[in-house]
DRENZAFI-458412 format. One record per residue: x, z, y of N, C-alpha, C in turn. Coordinates in pm, whole numbers, plus 50000, padded with zeros to 5 digits. Atoms other than C-alpha are relative to their C-alpha. Example, Ala and Ser with C-alpha at 12.3 -4.5 7.8 and 13.67 -1.06 7.14 Angstrom:
BEGIN
> n_u, n_w, n_v, ca_u, ca_w, ca_v, c_u, c_w, c_v
> 50089, 50000, 49881, 51230, 50780, 49550, 50090, 50000, 50120
> 49918, 49994, 49881, 51367, 50714, 49894, 49923, 50073, 50109
//
This chain:
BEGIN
> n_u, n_w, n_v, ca_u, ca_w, ca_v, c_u, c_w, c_v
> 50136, 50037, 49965, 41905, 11065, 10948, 49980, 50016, 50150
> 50020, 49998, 49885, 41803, 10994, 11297, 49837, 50075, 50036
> 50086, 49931, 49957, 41545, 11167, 11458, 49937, 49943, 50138
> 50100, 50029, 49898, 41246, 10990, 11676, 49878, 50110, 50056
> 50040, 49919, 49906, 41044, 11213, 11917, 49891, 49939, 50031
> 50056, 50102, 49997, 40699, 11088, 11931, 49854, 50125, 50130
> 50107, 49959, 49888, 40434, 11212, 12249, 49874, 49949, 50015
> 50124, 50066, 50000, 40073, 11187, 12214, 49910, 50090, 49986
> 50149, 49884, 49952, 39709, 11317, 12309, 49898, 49884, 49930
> 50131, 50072, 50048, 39406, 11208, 12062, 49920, 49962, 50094
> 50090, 50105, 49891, 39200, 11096, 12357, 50063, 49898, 50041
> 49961, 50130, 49910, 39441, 10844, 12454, 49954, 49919, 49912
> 50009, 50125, 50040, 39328, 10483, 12354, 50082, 49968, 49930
> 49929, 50073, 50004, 39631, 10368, 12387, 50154, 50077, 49885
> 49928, 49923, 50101, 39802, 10631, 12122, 49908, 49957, 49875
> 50057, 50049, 50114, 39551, 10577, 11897, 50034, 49838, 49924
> 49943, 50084, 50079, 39675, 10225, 11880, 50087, 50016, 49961
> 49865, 49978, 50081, 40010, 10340, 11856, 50048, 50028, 49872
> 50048, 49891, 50093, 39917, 10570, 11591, 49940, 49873, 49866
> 50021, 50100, 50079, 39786, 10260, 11420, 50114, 49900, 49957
> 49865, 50106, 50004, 40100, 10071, 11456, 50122, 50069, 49932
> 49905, 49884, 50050, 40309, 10387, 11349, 49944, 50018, 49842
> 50050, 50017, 50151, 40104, 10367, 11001, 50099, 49868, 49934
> 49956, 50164, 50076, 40256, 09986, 10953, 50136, 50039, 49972
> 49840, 50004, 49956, 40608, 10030, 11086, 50061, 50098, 49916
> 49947, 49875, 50008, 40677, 10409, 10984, 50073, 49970, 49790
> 49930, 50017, 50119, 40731, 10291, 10594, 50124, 49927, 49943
> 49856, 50055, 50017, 41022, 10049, 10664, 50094, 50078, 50092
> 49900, 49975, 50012, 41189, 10276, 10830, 50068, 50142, 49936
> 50013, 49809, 50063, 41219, 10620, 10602, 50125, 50043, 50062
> 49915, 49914, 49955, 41541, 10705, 10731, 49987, 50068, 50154
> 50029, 49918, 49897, 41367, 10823, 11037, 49986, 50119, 50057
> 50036, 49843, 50017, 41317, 11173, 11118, 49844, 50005, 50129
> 50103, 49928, 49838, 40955, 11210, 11315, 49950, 50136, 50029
> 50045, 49877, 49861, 40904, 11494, 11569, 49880, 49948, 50063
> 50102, 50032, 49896, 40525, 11505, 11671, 50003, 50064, 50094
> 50006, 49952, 49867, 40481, 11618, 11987, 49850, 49981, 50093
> 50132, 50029, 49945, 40111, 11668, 12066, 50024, 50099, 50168
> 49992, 50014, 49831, 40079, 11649, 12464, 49905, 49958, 50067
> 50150, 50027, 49942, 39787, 11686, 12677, 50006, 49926, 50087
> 49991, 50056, 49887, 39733, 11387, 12885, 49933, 50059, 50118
> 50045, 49880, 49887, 39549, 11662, 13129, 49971, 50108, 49958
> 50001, 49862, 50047, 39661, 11981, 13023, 49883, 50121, 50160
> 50149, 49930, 49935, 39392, 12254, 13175, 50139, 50077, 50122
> 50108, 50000, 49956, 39360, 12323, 13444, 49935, 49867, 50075
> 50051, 50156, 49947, 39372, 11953, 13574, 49832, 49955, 49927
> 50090, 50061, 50060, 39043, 11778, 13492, 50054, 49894, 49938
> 50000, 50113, 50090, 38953, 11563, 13240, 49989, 50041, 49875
> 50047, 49955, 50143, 38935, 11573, 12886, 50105, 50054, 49965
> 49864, 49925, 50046, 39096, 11837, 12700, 50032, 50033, 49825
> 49999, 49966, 50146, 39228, 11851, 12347, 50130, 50059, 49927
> 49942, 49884, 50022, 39418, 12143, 12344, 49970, 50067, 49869
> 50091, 49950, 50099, 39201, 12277, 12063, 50049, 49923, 49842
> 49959, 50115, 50146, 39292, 11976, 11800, 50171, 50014, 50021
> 49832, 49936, 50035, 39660, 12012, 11902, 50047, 50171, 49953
> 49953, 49924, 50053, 39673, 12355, 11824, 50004, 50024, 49834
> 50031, 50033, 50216, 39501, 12277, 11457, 50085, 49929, 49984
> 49901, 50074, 50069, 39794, 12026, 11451, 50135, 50073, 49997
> 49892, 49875, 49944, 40041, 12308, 11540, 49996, 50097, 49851
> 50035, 49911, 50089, 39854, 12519, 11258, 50035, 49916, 49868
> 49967, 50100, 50101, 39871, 12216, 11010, 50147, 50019, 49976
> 49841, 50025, 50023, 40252, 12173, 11063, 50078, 50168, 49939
> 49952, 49889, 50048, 40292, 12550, 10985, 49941, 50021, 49894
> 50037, 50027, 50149, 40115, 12517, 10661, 50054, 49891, 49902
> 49953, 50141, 50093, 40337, 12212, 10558, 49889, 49915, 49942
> 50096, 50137, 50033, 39996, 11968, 10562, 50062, 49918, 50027
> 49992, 50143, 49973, 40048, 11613, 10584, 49968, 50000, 50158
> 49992, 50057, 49875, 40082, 11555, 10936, 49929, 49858, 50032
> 50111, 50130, 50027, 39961, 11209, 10897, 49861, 49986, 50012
> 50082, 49990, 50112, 39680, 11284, 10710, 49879, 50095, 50167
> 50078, 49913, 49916, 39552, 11532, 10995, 50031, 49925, 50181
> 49980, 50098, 49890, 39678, 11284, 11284, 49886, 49898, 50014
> 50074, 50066, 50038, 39446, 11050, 11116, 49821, 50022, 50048
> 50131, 49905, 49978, 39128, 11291, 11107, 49980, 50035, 50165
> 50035, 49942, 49930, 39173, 11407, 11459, 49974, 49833, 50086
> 50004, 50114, 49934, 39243, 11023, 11565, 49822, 49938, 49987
> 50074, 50072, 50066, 38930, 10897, 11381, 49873, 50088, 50082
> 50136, 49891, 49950, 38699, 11228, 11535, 50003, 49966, 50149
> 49995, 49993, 49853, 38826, 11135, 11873, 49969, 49857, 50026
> 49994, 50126, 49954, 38834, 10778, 11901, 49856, 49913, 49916
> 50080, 50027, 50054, 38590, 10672, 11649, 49844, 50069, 49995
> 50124, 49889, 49951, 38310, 10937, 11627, 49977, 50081, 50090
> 50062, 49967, 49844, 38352, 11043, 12000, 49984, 50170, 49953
> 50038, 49865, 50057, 38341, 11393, 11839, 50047, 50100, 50160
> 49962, 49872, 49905, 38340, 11721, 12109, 50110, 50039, 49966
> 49853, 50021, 50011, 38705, 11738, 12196, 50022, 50200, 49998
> 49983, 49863, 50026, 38628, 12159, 12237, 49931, 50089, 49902
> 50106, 49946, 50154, 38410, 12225, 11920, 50088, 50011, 49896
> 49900, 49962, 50164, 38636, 12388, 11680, 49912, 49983, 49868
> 50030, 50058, 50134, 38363, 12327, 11397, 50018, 49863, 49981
> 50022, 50134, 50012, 38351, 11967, 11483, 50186, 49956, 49988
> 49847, 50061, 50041, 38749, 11983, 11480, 50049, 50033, 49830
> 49968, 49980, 50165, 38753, 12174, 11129, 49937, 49952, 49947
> 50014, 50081, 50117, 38528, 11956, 10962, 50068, 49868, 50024
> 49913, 50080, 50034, 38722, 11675, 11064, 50120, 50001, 49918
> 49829, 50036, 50081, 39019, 11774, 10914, 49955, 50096, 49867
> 50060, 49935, 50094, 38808, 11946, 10634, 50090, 49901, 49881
> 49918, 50050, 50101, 38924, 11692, 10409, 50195, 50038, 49939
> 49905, 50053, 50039, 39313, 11775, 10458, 50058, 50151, 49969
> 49962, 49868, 49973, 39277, 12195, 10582, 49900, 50016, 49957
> 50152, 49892, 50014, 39064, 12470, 10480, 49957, 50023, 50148
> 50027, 49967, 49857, 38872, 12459, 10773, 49948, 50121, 50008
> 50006, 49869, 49997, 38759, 12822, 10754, 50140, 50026, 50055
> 49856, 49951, 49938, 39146, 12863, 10789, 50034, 49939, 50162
> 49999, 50049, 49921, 39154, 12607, 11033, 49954, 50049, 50138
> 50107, 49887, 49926, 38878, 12783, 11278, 50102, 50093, 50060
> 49864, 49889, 49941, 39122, 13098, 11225, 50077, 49966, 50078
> 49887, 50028, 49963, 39397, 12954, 11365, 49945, 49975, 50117
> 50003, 50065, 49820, 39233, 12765, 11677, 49947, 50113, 50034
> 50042, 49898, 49912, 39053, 13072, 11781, 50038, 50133, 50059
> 49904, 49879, 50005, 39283, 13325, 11740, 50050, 49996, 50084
> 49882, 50037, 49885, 39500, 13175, 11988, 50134, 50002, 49967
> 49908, 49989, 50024, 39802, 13208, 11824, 50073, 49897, 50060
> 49898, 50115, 49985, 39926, 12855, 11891, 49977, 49934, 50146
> 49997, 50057, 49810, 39811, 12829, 12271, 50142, 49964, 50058
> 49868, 49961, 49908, 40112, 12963, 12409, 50136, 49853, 49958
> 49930, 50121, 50008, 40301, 12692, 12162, 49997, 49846, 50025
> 50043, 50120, 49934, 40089, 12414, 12285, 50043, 49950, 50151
> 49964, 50041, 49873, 40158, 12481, 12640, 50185, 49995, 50070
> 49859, 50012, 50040, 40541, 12498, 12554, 50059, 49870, 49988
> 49991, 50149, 50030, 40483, 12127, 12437, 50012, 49969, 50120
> 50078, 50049, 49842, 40328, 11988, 12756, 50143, 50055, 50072
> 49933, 49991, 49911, 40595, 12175, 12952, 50157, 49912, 49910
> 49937, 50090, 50097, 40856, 12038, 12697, 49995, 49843, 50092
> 50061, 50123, 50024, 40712, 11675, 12735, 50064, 49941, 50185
> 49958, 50011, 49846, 40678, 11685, 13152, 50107, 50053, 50058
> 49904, 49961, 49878, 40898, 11890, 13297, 50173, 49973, 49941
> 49865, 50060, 50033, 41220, 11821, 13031, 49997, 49882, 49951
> 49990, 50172, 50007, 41140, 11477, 12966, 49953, 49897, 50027
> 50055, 50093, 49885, 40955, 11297, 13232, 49955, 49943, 49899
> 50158, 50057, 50001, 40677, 11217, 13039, 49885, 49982, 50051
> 50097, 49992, 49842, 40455, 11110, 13265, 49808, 49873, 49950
> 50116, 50106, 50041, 40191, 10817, 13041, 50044, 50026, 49809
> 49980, 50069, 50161, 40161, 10808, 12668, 49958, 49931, 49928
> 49885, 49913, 50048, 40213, 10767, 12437, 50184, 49960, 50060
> 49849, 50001, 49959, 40633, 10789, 12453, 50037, 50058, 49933
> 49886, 50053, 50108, 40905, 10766, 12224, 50102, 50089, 50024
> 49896, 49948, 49942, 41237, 10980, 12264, 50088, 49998, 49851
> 49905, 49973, 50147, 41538, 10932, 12024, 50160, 50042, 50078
> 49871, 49918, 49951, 41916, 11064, 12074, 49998, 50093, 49995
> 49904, 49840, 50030, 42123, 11382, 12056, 49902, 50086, 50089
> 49986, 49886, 49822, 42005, 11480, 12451, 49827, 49931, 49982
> 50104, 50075, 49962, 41651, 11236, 12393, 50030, 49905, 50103
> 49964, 50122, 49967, 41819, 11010, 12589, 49935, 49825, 50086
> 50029, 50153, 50019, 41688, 10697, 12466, 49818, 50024, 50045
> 50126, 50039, 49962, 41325, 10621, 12578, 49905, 49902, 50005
> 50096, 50072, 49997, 41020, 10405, 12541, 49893, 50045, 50067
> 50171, 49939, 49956, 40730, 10512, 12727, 49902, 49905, 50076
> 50156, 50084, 49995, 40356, 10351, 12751, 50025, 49987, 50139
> 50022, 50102, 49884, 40299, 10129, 13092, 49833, 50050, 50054
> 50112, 50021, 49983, 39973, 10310, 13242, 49901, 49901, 49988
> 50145, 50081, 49989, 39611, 10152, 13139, 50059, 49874, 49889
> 49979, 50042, 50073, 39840, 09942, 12879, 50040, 49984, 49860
> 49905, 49941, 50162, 40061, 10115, 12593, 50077, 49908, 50012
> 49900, 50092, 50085, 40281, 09989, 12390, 50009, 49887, 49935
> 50060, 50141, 50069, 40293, 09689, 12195, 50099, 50044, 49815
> 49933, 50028, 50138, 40435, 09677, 11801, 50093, 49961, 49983
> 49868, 50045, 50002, 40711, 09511, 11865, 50103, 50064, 50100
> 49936, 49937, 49904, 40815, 09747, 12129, 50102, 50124, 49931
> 49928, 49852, 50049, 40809, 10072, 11921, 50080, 49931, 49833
> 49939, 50018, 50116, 40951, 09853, 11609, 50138, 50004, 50081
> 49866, 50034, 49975, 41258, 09759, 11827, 50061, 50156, 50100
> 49948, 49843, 49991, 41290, 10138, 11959, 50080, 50031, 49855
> 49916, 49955, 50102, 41301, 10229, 11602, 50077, 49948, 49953
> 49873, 50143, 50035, 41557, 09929, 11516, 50122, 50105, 50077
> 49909, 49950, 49943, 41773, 10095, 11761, 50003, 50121, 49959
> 49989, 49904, 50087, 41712, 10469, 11655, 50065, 50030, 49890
> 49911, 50012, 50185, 41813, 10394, 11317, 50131, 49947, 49999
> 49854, 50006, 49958, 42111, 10271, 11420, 50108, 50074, 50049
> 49932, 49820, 50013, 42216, 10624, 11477, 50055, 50003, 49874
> 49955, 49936, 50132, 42232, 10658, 11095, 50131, 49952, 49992
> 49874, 50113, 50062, 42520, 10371, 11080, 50144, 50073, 50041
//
């Protein structure tokens, strides 16, 4: 099984389409392996919007074996759709109320436990893999291989299908 590497911050636009396009694609190819990789397009202290807070609930999710999806979905839909306060941990646990106990949820973002692994990402992301716009793609042994979003444009569907075309061609 090959293993795709996938970089993205719920405020981006242009992830959220991805994220839409990764719903279509992601069922023809199951022999994939995805690695999320939530990544602040302006990790603090830079300005701008910060959703540090929803990546750590996706940090907390993945250590409860939730649906990843399922809570990708919720944070996509609170951010992009209902404009929801990107630092309101109630407004992040009832979004994903449907998938976490958000009581548990809460716990987790406030505690801080999963800061330190958030900002692990981000350094991850930039400093070992010149991520620099997302979203962005990484497949191979070393990550290697690369796709990454075109500032103020993204990706297109046929971009990240013919990434994963190639990816999967690991398995062979």
């Amino acid at each position: 099984m090959s293993k795709v590497t996938i970089f993205f911050d719920y405020s981006c636009p242009f992830c959220y389409r991805a994220h839409l396009e990764l719903k279509k694609l992601l069922p023809d190819f199951p022999r994939l392996e995805i690695e999320w990789m939530p990544t602040e397009a302006h990790p603090r202290p830079e300005g701008g919007i910060h959703t540090d807070l929803m990546m750590q609930g996706f940090l907390y999710a993945e250590s409860i074996g939730a649906d990843l999806m399922k809570y990708n979905d919720a944070m996509y839909d609170a951010c992009q759709v209902k404009h929801v306060h990107f630092d309101d941990v109630e407004e992040i646990a009832k979004a994903a109320g449907k998938h976490i106990n958000p009581e548990d949820l809460k716990q987790a973002i406030t505690g801080g436990g999963f800061s330190e692994a958030q900002m692990k990402i981000n350094d991850f992301a930039y400093e070992e893999n010149s991520v620099w716009v997302l979203p962005a793609f990484r497949s191979g042994e070393r990550l290697e291989n690369k796709l990454d979003a075109i500032g103020g444009v993204g990706v297109s569907a046929e971009e990240i299908k013919s990434f994963f075309e190639h990816a999967a061609e690991g398995d062979k």
